[in-house]
N, C-alpha and C positions, 0 to 999 in steps of 0.2 A: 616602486610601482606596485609590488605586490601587498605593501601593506595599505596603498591608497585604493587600492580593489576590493582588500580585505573591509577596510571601512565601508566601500558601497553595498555592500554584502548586509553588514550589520543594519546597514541603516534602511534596506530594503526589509528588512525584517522589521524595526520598530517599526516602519509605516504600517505593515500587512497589522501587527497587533494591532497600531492605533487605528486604524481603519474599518477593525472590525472587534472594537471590544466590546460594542454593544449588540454584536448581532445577534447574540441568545435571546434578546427580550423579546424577536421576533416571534419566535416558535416556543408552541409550547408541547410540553415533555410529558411523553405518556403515562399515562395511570396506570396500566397493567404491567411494567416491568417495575425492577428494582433495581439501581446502580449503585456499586461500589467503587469511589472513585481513589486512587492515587495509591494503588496497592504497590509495592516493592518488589519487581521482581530479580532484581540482583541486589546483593550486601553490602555494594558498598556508600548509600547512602545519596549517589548521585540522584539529583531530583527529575534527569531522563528518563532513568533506569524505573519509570513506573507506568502501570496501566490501570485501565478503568475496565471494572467486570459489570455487565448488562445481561440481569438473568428473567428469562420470561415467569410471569406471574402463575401460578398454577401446579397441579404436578405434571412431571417430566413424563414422557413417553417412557416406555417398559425399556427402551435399548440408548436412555439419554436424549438431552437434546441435540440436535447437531449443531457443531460449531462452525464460528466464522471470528477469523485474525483480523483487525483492519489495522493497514499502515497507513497512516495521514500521511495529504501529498503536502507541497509546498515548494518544490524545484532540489530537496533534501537540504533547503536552506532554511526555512521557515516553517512555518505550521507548528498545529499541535493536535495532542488527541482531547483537549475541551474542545476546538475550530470543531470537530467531529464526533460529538459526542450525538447530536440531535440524527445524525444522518445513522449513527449506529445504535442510537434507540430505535429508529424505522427499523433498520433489519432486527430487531429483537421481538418487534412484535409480528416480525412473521416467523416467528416459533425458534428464535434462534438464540442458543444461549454466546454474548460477543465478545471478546476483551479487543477494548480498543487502547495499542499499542502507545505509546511515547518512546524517543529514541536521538540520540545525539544527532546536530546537526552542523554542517561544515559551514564557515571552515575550520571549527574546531574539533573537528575530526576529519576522519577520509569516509568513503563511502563502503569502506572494508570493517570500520569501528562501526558502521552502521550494518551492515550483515549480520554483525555479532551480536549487536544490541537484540537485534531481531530473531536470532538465535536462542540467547538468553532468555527472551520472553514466548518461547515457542516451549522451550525447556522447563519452565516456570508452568505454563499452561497443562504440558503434560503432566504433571505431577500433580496439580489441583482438578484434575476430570474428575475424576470419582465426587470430590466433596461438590463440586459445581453441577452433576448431573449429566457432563457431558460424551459426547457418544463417540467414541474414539477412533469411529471408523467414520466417520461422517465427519470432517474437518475441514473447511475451505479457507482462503484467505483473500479479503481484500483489502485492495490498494489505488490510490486515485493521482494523478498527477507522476509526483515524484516516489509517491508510495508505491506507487504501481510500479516502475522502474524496478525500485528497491525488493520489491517480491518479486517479481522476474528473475534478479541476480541471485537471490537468498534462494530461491528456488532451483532453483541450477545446481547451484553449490550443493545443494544437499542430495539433491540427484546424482551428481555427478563429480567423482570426487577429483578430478581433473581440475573444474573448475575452480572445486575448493580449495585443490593445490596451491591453483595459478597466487592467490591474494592469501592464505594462510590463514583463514576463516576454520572455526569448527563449526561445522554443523548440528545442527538440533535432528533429532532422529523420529521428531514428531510430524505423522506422514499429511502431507497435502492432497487430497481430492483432485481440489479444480483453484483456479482463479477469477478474483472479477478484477478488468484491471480497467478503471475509468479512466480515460483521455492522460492516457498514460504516456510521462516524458522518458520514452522510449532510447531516445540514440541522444547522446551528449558531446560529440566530437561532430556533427555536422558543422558546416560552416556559416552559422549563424550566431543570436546572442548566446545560446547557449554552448555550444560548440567553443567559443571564442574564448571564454573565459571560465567555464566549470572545470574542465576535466583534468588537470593541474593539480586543484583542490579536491576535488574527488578521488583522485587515485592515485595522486604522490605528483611534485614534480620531473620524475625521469620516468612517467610511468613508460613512456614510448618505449621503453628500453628493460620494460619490466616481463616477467613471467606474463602478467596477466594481459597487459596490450592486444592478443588477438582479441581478447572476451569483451574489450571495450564497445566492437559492435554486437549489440543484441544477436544476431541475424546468424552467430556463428554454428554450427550444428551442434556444438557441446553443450549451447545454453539453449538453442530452439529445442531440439529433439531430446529434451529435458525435462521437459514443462508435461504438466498436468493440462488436462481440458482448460481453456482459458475462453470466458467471455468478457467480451468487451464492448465501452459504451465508449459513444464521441457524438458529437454535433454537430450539423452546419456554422456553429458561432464556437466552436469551440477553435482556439488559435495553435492548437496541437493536434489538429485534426489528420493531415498531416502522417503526422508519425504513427496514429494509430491505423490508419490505411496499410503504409506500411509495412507495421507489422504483420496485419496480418494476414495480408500478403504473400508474407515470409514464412508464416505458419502452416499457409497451404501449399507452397510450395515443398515444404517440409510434408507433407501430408498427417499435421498435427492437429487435434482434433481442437476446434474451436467457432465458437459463434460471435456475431457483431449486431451491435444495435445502436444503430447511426440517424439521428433525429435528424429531423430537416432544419434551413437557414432562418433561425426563428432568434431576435435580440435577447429571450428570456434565457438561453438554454445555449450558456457561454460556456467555457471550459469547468470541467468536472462540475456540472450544475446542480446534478440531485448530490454532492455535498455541500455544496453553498449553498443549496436552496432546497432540502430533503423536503418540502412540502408544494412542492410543485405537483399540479398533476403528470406532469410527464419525469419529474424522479419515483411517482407511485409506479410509473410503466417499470421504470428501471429496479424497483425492488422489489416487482412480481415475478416478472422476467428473468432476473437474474437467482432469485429461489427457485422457482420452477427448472432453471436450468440443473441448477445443484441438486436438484431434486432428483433429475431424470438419470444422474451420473449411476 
């Protein structure tokens, strides 16, 4: 059983490539930044283990540019950071120097290998600020879908070393500002398709019985009352709309500081839409919005 889930797994990925291997020819790539893509930030040669740096054209402010992390979403099954390469060109030409992440995905791995991945490349970043221009107090991260999840927990953990305990992650000690977390897949043990069949693979077979088990709900206070400022986007057509209500929800409940920008019930402006579609006028909403947020921190 688990290895015929495992194949559905694989093959829900081939589709998402082949469904979308042409969507780069849609958009086109700014002239004012410069991208270096497929840089190594761990040794050992794994072809996850790398990111794409996005530096705004021009000189750098007197105190660096500010940064922004992105983890591409994809359920932590799929995706990549070419799928998001156009969406984090956008935030570069709003003054922001970006590296967009790549990082293992399950089931051939847990979602504990991925915190680490995510680590690694946090760790990697701090070490190249200086030669990048980047401003070391100024550092945000976003995350869309499944990314967004994945920074949520990566974010915790570093915060809170409880959390980090729970799953035996080391954390990166490169600090976080804020978040942007797009139509973010939030909770993974509801009882739906996702619920039903991820969390197994995400967090081990006997996770129920694991250290980490309480942390599986987001909502817990070690991993809410951890978090940095967090804005969040979601849609009337988005189908995890949902979860990001939700949260944050739970965040105000928490008395955690945080904003939401929730489009209305429109076909165009489906789940995580300004990454699928970063030339929409209403992802230009979301990546004024979500700077000026960063801005005000």
């Amino acid at each position: 059983m688990s290895k015929m889930i495992e194949n559905v797994f694989y093959k829900q990925r081939e589709d998402f490539y082949r469904k979308y291997k042409d969507r780069n020819k849609r958009f086109t790539f700014p002239e004012d930044i410069t991208m270096t893509k497929g840089v190594p930030y761990a040794p050992d040669g794994n072809k996850a283990h790398r990111l794409d740096i996005l530096e705004p054209d021009g000189m750098a402010p007197s105190s660096g540019w500010p940064v922004i992390i992105n983890v591409h979403g994809g359920g932590l099954l799929l995706g990549s950071k070419e799928f998001n390469q156009y969406f984090c060109a956008r935030l570069c030409t709003m003054g922001y120097l970006v590296f967009n992440v790549e990082y293992r995905l399950f089931p051939d791995c847990t979602m504990y290998d991925q915190m680490n991945d995510i680590f690694a490349a946090m760790d990697f970043i701090q070490d190249k600020l200086v030669r990048y221009h980047g401003d070391a107090d100024r550092i945000f991260a976003v995350g869309d879908s499944g990314g967004a999840c994945l920074l949520v927990y990566t974010t915790a953990a570093q915060r809170n070393p409880k959390v980090a305990k729970a799953p035996g992650v080391k954390p990166s000690t490169l600090p976080l500002k804020a978040l942007g977390l797009i139509s973010g897949m939030f909770y993974t043990n509801k009882f739906d398709q996702i619920g039903l069949f991820m969390p197994k693979y995400l967090y081990g077979p006997k996770y129920r019985r694991s250290a980490f088990a309480p942390y599986v709900n987001p909502e817990h206070p070690d991993i809410i009352k951890s978090l940095p400022p967090c804005f969040l986007v979601t849609s009337g057509k988005d189908n995890l709309r949902r979860y990001t209500m939700q949260f944050k929800m739970a965040l105000d409940r928490a008395q955690m500081e945080s904003e939401i920008m929730d489009f209305p019930d429109d076909p165009r402006l489906t789940h995580a839409f300004s990454a699928f579609e970063p030339e929409l006028p209403e992802s230009t909403q979301v990546f004024h919005a979500m700077t000026d947020y960063f801005k005000g921190l």
